[in-house]
C-alpha positions as CSV (number, residue, x, y, z in Angstrom):
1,X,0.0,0.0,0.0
2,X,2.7,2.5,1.0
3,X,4.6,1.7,-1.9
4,X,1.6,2.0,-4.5
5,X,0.8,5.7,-2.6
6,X,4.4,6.6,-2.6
7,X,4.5,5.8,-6.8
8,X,1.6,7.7,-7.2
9,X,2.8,10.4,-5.4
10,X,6.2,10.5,-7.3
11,X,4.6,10.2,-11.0
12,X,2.7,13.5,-9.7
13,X,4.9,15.4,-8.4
14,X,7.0,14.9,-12.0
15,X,4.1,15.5,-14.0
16,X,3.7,19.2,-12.3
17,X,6.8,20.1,-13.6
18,X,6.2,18.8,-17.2
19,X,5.2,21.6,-20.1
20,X,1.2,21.9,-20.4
21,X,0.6,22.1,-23.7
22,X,2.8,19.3,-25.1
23,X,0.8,16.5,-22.6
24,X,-2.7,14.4,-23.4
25,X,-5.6,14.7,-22.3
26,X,-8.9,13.1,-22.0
27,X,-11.6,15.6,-21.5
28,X,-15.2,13.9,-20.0
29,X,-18.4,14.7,-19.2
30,X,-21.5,12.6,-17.7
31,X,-24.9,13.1,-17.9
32,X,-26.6,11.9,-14.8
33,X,-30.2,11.3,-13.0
34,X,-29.4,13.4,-10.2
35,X,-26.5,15.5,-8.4
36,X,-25.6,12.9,-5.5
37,X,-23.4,10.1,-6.9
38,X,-24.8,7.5,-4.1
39,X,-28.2,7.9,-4.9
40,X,-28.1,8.9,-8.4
41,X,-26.7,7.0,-11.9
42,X,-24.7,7.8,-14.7
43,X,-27.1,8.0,-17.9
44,X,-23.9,8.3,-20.5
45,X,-20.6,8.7,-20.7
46,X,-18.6,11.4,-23.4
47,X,-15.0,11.9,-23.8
48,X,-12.6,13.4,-26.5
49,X,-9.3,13.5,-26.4
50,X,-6.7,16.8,-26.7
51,X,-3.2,16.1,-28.4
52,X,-0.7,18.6,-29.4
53,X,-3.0,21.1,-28.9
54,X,-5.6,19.6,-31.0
55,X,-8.7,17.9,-30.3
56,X,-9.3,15.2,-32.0
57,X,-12.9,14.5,-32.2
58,X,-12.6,11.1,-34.3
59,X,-11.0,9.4,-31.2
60,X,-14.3,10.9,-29.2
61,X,-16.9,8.6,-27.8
62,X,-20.5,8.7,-25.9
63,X,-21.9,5.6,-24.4
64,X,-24.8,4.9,-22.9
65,X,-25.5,2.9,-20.2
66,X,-28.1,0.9,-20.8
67,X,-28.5,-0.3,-16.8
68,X,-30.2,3.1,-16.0
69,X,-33.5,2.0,-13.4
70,X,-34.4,5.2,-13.1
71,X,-34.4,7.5,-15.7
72,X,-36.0,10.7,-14.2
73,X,-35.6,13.8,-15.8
74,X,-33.2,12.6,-18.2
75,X,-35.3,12.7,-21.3
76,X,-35.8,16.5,-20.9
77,X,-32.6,17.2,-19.8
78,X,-30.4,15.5,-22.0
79,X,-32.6,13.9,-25.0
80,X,-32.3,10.2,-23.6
81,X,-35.0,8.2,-23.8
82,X,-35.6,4.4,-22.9
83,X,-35.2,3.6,-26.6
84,X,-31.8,5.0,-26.6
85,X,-31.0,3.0,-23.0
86,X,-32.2,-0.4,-25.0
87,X,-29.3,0.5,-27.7
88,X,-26.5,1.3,-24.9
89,X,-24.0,-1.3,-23.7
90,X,-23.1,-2.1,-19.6
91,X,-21.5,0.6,-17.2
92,X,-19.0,-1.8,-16.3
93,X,-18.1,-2.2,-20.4
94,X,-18.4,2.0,-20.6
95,X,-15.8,2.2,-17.7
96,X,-13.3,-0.6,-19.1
97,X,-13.6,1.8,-22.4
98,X,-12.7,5.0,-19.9
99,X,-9.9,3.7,-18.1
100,X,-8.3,2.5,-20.4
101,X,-7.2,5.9,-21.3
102,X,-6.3,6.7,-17.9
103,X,-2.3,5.4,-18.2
104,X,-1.6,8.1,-20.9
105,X,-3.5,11.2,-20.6
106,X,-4.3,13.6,-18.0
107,X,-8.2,13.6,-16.9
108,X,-9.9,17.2,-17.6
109,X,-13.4,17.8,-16.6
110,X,-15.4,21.2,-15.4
111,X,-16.6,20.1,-11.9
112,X,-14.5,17.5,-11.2
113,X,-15.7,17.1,-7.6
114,X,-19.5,16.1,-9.8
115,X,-18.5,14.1,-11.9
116,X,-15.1,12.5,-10.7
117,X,-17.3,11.5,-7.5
118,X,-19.4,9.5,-9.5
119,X,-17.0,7.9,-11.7
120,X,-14.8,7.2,-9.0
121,X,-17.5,5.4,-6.8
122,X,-19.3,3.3,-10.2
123,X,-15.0,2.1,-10.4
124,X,-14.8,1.0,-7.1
125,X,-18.3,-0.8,-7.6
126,X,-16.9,-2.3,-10.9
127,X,-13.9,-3.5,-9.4
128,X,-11.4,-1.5,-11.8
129,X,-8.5,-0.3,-9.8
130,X,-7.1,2.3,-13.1
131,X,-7.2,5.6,-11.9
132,X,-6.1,9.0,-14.0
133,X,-2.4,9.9,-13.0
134,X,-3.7,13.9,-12.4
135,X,-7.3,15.2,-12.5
136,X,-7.1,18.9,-13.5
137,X,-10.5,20.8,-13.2
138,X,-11.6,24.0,-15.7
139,X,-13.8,25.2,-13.3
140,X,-11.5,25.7,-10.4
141,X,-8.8,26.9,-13.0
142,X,-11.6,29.7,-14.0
143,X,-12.2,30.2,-10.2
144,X,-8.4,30.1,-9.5
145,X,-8.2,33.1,-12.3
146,X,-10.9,35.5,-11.2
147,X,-9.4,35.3,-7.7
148,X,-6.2,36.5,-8.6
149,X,-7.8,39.7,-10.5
150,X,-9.8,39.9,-7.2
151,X,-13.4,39.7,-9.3
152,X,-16.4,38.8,-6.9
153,X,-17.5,35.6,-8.4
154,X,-21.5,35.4,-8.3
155,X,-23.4,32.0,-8.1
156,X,-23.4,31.3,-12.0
157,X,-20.4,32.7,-12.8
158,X,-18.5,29.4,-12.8
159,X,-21.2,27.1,-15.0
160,X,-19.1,26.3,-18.4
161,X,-21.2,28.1,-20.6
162,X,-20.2,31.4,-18.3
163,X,-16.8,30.7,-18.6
164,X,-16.5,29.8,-22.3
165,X,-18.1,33.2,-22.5
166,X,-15.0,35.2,-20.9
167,X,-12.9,33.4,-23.9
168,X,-15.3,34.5,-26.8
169,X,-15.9,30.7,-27.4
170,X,-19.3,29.8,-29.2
171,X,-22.4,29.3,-27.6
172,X,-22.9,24.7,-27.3
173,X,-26.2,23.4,-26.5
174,X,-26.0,22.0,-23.4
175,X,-27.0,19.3,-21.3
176,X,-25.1,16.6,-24.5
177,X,-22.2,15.2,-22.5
178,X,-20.0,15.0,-26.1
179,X,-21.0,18.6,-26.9
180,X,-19.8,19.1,-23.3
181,X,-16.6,17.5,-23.4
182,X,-15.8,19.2,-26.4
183,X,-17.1,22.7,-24.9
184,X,-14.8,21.6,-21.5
185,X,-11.8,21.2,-24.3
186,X,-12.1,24.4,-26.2
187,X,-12.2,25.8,-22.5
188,X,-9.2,24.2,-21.1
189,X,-7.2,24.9,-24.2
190,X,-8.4,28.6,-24.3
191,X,-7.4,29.3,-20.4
192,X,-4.0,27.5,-21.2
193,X,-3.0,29.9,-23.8
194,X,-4.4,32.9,-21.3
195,X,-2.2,31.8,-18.3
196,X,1.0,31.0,-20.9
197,X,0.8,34.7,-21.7
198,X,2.8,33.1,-24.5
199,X,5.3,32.1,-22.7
200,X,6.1,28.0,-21.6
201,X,3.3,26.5,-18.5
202,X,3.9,24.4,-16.0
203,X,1.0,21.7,-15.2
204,X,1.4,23.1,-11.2
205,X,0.3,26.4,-12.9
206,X,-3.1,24.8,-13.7
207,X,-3.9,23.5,-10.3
């Protein structure tokens, strides 16, 4: 155990030093029945990936878990019906998909305490022991940012579509997780060329 904790720590303390830009990433988003990941369930699963500065939507994926018992407000929310839950594959199949990214790429999400929590509990309940070598999260980089220019951050200031705003990025429907995931990776790329200032960024910078 000490050992394991030890490597981890290690591998993270080099990557912090490592240039930004030139790393992988895997960008996700989830769309989910509710907001508490032990009552809750993941409805899909979207990820694209970000290499050499480039995202490369044709190694992109959403899945669908077709386990969902409860579908809730889903089919408003996020367009997904029981018809499209008949056509999914397993969670555990979706998360064997995931991780298998996570020994090369750096995770990116916007909320990572949302929707890490769940996907950190469904791998647990899976019994896959893969987890991403750094999780690095746009919305506390954003939050990070406006501190330091001492802005007053209101309630909704932090929501991705508010801070893809601040960057002059376009306007995504929401509520897709791949639309999201690629929103989350125009974001992340757009505030790592804001904190460069042009000039070479540290992964520490971004945490």
């Amino acid at each position: 155990m000490l050992k394991h904790w030890l490597s981890e720590y290690l591998t993270k303390r080099r990557l912090y030093t490592q240039a930004a830009l030139k790393q992988r990433y895997l960008v996700i988003d989830l769309e989910l029945t509710g907001l508490n990941a032990q009552q809750h369930e993941i409805v899909s699963v979207a990820w694209v990936i970000i290499e050499d500065q480039c995202i490369k939507m044709s190694q992109s994926q959403h899945l669908i878990n077709n386990q969902v018992k409860n579908l809730a407000q889903s089919p408003i929310f996020h367009g997904i019906d029981n018809d499209n839950i008949s056509q999914g594959q397993s969670l555990s199949s979706i998360l064997v998909s995931l991780s298998e990214h996570f020994s090369d790429t750096i995770l990116v999400c916007h909320n990572a305490m949302l929707d890490w929590g769940f996907l950190k509990l469904a791998l647990i309940k899976a019994n896959l022991t893969r987890t991403p070598s750094l999780i690095l999260d746009t919305l506390q980089i954003e939050k990070k940012r406006l501190q330091q220019q001492g802005a007053v951050i209101k309630s909704d200031d932090l929501t991705l579509s508010e801070c893809r705003r601040r960057y002059q990025l376009p306007e995504y429907r929401a509520h897709h997780a791949l639309t999201d995931a690629q929103a989350t990776a125009e974001l992340f790329l757009a505030q790592c060329q804001q904190i460069s200032g042009g000039k070479e960024l540290a992964i520490k910078a971004l945490l």
